[in-house]
N, CA, C and O atoms as CSV, one atom per row, in Angstrom:
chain,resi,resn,atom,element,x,y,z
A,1,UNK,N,N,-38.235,54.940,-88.233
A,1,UNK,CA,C,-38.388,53.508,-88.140
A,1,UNK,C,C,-39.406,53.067,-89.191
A,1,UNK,O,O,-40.511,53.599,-89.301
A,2,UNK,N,N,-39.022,52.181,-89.866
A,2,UNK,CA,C,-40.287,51.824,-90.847
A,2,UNK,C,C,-40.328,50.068,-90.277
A,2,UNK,O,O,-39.525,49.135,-90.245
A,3,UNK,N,N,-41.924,50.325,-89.835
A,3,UNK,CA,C,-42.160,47.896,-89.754
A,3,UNK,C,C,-43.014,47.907,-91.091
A,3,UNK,O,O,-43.278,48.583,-92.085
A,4,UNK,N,N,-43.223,46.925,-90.566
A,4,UNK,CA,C,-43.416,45.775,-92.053
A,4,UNK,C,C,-44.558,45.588,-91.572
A,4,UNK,O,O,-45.348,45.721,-92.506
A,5,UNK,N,N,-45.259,45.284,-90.361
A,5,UNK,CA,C,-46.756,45.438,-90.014
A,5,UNK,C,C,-47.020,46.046,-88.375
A,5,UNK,O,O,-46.170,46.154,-87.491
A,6,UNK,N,N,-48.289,46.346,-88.318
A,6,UNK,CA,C,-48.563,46.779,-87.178
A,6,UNK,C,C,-47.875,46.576,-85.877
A,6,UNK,O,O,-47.674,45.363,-85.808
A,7,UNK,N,N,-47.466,47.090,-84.933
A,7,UNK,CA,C,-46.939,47.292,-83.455
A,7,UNK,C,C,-47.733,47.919,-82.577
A,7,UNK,O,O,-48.279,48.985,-82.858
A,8,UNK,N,N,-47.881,47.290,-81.374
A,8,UNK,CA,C,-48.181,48.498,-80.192
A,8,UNK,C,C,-47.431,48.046,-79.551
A,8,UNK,O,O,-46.691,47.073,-79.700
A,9,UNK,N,N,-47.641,49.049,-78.429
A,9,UNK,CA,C,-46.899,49.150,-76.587
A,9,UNK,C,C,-47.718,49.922,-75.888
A,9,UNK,O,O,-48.239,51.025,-76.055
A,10,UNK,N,N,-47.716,49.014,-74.982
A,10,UNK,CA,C,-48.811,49.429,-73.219
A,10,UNK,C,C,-47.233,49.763,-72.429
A,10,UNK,O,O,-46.076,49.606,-72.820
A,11,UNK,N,N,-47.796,50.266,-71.205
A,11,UNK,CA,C,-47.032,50.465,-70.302
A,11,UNK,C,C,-45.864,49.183,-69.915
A,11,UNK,O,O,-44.722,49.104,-69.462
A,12,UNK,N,N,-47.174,48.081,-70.509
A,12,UNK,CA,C,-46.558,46.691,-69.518
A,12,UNK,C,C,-46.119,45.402,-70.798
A,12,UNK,O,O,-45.779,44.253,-70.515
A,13,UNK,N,N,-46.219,45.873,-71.971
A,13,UNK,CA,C,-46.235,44.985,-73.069
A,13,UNK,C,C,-46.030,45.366,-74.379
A,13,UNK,O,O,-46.664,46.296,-74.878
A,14,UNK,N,N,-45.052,44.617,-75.088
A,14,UNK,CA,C,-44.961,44.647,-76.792
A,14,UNK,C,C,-46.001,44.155,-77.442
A,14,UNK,O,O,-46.384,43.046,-77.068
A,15,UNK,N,N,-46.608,44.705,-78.374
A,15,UNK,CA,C,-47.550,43.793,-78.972
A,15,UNK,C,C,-47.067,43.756,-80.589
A,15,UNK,O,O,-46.616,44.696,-81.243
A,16,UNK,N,N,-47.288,42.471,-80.989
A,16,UNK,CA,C,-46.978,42.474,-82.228
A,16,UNK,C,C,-48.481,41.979,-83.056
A,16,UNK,O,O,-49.209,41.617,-82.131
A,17,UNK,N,N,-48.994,41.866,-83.935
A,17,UNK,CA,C,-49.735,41.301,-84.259
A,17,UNK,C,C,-50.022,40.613,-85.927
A,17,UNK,O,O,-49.296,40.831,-86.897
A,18,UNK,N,N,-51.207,39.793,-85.921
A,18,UNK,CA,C,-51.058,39.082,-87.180
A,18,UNK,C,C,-52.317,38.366,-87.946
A,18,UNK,O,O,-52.713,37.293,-87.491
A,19,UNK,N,N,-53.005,38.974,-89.184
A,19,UNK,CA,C,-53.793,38.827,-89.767
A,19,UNK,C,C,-53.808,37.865,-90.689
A,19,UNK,O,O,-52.845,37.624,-91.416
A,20,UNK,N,N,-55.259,37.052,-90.728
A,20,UNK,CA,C,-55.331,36.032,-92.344
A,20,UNK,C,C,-56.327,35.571,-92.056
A,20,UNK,O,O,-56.923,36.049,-91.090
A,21,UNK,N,N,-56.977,34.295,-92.892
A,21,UNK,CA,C,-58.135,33.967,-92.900
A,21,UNK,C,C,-58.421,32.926,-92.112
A,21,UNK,O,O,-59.523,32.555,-91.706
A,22,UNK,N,N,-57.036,32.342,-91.866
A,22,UNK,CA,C,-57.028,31.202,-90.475
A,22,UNK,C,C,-55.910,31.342,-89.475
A,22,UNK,O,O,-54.700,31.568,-89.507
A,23,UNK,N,N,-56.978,31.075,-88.438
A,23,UNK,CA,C,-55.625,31.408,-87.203
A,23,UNK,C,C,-54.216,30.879,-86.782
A,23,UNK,O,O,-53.349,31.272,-86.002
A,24,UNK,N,N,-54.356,29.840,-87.617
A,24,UNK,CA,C,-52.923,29.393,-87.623
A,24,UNK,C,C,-51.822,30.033,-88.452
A,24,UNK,O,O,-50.649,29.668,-88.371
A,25,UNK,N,N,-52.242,30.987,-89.238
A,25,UNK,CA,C,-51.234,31.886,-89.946
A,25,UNK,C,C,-51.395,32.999,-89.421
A,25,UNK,O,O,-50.348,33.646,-89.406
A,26,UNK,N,N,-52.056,33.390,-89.082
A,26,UNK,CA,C,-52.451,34.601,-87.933
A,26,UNK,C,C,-51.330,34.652,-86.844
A,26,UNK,O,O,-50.413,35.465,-86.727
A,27,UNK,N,N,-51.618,33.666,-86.148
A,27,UNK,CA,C,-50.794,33.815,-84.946
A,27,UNK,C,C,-49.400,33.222,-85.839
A,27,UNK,O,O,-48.439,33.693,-85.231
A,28,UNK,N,N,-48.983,32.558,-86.783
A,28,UNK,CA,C,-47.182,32.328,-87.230
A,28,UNK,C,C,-46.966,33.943,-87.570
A,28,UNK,O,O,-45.847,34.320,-87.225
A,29,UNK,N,N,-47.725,34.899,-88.124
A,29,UNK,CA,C,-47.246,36.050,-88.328
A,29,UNK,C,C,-47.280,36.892,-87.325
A,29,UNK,O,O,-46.509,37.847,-87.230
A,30,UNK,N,N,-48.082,36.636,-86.582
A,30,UNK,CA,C,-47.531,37.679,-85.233
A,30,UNK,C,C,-46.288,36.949,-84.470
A,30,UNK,O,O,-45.357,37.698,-84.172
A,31,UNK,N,N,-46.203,35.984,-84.225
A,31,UNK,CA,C,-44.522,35.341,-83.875
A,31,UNK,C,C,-44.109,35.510,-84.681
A,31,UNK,O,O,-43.165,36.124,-84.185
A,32,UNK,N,N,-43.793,35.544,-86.281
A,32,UNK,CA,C,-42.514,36.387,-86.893
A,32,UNK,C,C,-42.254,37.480,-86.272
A,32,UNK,O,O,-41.248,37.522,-85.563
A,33,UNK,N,N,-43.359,38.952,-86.437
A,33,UNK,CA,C,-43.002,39.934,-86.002
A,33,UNK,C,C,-42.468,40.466,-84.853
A,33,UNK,O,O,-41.786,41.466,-84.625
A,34,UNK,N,N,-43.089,39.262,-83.930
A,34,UNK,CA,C,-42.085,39.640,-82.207
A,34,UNK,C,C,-40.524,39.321,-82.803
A,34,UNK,O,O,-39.668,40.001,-82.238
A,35,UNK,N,N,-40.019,38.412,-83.838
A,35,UNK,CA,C,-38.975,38.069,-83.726
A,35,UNK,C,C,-38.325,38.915,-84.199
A,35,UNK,O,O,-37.271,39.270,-83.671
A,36,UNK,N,N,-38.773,39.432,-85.272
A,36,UNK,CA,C,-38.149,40.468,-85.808
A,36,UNK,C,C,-38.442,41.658,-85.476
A,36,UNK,O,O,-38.126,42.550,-86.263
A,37,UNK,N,N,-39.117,41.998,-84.241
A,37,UNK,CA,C,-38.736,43.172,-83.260
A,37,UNK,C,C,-37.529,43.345,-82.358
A,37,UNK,O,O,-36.907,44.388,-82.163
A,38,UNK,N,N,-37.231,41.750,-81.673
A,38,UNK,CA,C,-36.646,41.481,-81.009
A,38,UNK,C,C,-34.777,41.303,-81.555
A,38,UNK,O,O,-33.676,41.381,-81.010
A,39,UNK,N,N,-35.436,40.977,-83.203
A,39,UNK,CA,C,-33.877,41.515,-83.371
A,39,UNK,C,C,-33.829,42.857,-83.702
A,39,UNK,O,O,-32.897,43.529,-83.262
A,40,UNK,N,N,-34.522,43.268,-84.275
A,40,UNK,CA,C,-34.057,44.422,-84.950
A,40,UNK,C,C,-34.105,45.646,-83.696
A,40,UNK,O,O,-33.219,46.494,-83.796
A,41,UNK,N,N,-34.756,45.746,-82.912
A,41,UNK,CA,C,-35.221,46.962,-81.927
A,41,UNK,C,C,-34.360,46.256,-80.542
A,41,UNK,O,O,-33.979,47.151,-79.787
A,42,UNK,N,N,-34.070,45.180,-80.173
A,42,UNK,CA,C,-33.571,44.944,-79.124
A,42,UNK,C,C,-32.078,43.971,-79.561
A,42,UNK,O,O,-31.497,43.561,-78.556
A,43,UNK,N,N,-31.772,43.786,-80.185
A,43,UNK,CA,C,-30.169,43.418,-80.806
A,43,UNK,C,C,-30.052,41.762,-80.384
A,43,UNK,O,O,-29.054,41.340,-79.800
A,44,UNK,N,N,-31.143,40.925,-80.738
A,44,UNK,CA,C,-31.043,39.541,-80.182
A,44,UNK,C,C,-30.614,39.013,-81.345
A,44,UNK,O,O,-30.506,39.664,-82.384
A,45,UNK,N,N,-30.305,37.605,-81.199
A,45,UNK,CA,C,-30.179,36.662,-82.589
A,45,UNK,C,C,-31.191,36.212,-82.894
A,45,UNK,O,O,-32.112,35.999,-82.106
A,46,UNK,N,N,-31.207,35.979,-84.119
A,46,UNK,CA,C,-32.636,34.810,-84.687
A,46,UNK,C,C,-32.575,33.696,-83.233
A,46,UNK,O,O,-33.473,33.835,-82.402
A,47,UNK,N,N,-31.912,33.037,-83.086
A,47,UNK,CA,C,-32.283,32.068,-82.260
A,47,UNK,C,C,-32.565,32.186,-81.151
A,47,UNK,O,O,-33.141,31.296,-80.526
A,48,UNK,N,N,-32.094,33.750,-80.455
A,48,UNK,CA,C,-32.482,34.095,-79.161
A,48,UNK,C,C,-33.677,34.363,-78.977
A,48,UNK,O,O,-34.346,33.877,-78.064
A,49,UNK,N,N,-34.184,35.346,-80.004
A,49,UNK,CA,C,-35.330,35.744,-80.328
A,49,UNK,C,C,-36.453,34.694,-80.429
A,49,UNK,O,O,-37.416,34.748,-79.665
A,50,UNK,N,N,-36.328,33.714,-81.396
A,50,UNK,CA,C,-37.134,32.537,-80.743
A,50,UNK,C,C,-37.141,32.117,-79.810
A,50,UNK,O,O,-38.262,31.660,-79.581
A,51,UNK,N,N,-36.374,31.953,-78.900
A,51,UNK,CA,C,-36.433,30.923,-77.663
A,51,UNK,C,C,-37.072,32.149,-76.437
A,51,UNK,O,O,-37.724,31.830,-75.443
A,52,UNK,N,N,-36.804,33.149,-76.705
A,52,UNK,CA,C,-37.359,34.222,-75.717
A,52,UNK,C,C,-38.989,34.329,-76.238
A,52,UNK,O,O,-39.992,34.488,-75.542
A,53,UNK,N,N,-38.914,34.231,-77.236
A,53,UNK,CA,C,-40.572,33.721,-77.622
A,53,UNK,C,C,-41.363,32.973,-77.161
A,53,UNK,O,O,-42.457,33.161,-76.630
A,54,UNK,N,N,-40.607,31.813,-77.437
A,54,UNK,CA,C,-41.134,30.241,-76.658
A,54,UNK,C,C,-41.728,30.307,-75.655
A,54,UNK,O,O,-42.792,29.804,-75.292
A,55,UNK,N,N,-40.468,31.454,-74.814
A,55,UNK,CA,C,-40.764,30.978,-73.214
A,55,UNK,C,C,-41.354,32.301,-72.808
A,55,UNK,O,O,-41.650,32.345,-71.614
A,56,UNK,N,N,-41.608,33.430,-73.528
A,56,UNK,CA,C,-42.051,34.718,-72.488
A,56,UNK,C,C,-43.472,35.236,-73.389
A,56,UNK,O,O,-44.385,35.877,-72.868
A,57,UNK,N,N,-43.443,34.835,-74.763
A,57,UNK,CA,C,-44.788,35.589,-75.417
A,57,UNK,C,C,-46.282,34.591,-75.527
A,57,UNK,O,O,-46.483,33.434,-75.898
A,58,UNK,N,N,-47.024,35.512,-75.088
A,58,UNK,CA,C,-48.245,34.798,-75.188
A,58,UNK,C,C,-49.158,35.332,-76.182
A,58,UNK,O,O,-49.312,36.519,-76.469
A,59,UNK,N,N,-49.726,34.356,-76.657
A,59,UNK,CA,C,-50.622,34.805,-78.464
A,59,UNK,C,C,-52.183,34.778,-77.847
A,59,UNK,O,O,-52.915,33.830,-77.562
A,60,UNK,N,N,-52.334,35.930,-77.781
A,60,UNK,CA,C,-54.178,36.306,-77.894
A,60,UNK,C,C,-54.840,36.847,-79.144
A,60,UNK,O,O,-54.512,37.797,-79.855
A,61,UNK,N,N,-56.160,35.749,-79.258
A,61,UNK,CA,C,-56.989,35.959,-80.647
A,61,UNK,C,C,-57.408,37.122,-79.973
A,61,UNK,O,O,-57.709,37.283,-78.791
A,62,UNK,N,N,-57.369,38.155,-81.224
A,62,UNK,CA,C,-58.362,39.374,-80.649
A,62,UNK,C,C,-59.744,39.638,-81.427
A,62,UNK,O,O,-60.598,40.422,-81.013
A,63,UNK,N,N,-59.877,38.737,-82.837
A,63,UNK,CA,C,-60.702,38.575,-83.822
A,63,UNK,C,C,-61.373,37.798,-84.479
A,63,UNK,O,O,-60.837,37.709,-85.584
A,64,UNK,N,N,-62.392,37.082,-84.416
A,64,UNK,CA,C,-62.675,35.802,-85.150
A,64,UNK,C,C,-64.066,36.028,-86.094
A,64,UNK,O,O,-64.778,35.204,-86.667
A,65,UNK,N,N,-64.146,37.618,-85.996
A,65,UNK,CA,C,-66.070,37.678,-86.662
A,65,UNK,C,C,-66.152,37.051,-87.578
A,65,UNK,O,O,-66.715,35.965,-87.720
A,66,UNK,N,N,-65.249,38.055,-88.756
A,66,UNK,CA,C,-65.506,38.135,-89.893
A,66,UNK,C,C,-64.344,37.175,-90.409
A,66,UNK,O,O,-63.657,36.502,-89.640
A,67,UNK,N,N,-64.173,37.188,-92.044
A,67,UNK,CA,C,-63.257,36.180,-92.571
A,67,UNK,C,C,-62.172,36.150,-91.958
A,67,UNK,O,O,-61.744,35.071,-91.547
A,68,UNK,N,N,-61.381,37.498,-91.729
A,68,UNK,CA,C,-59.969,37.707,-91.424
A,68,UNK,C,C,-59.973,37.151,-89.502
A,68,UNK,O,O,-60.885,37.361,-88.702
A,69,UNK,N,N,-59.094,36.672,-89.324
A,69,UNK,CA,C,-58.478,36.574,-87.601
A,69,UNK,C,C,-57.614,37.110,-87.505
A,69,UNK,O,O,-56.795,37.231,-88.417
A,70,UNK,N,N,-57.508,37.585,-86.434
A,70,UNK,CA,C,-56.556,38.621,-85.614
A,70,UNK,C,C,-55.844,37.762,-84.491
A,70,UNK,O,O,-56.442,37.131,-83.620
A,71,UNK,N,N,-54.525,37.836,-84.644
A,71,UNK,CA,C,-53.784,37.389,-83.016
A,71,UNK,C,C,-53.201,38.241,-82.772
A,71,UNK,O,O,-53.166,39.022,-83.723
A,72,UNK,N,N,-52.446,38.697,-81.601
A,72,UNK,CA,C,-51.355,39.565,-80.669
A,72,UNK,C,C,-50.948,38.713,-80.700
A,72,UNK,O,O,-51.500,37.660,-81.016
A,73,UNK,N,N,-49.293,38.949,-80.223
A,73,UNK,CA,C,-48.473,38.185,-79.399
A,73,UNK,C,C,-47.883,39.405,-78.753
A,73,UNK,O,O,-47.546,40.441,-79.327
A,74,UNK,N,N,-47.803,39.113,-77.406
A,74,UNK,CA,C,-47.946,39.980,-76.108
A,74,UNK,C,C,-46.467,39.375,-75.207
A,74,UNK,O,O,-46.286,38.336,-74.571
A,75,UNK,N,N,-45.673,40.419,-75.471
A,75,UNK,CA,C,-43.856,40.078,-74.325
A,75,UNK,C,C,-44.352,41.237,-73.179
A,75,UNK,O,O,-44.659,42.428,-73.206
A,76,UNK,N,N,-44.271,40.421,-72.405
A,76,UNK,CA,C,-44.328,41.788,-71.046
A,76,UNK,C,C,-43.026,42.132,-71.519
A,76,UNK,O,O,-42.272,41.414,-72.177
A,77,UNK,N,N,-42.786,43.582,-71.026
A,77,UNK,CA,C,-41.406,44.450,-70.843
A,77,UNK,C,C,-40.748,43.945,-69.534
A,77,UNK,O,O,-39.577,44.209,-69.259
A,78,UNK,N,N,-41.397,43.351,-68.898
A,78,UNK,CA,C,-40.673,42.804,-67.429
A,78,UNK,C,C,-39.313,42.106,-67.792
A,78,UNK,O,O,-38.293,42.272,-67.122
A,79,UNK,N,N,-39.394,41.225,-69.029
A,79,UNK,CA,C,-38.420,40.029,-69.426
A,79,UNK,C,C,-37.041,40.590,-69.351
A,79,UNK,O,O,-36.059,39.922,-69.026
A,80,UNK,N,N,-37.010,42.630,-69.865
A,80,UNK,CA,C,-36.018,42.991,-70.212
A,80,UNK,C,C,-35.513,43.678,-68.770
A,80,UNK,O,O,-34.539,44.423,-68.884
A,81,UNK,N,N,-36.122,43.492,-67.295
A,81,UNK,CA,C,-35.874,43.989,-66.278
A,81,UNK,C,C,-36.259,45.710,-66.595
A,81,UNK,O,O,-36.795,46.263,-67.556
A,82,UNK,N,N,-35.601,46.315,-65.058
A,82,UNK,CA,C,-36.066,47.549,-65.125
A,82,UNK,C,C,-34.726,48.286,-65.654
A,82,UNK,O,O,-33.548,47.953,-65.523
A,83,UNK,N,N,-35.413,49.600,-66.410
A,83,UNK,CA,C,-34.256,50.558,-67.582
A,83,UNK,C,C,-34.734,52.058,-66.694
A,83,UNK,O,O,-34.262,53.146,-67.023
């Protein structure tokens, strides 16, 4: 598998995340990357993938020291039921 930027996974969550010097591009790049997890690793459409965004991912700053900010965006695995 090759991404394009950082990923984790907890037991209970996707994390995607997203760096820059202001948090408003911070967190648009960690919502790209859920989206394009969500297609590429789980077979959604661009548009599904957004709207499952909308309504299930939540964006936590994890960084604000220094120049760069840090966001997650955090999908529980619940959304996809139990496998």
């Amino acid at each position: 598998m090759k991404l394009r930027w950082p990923r984790a996974e907890t037991p209970t969550h996707i994390i995607t995340m997203g760096f820059h010097e202001t948090l408003d591009e911070a967190a648009r790049r960690a919502a790209k990357e859920m989206i394009h997890y969500l297609m590429t690793a789980r077979g959604l459409s661009r548009d599904d993938a957004y709207m499952l965004c909308s309504a299930a991912v939540d964006l936590q700053v994890t960084q604000v020291v220094d120049g760069v900010k840090d966001v997650h965006a955090m999908l529980p695995k619940s959304v996809f039921g139990s496998r």
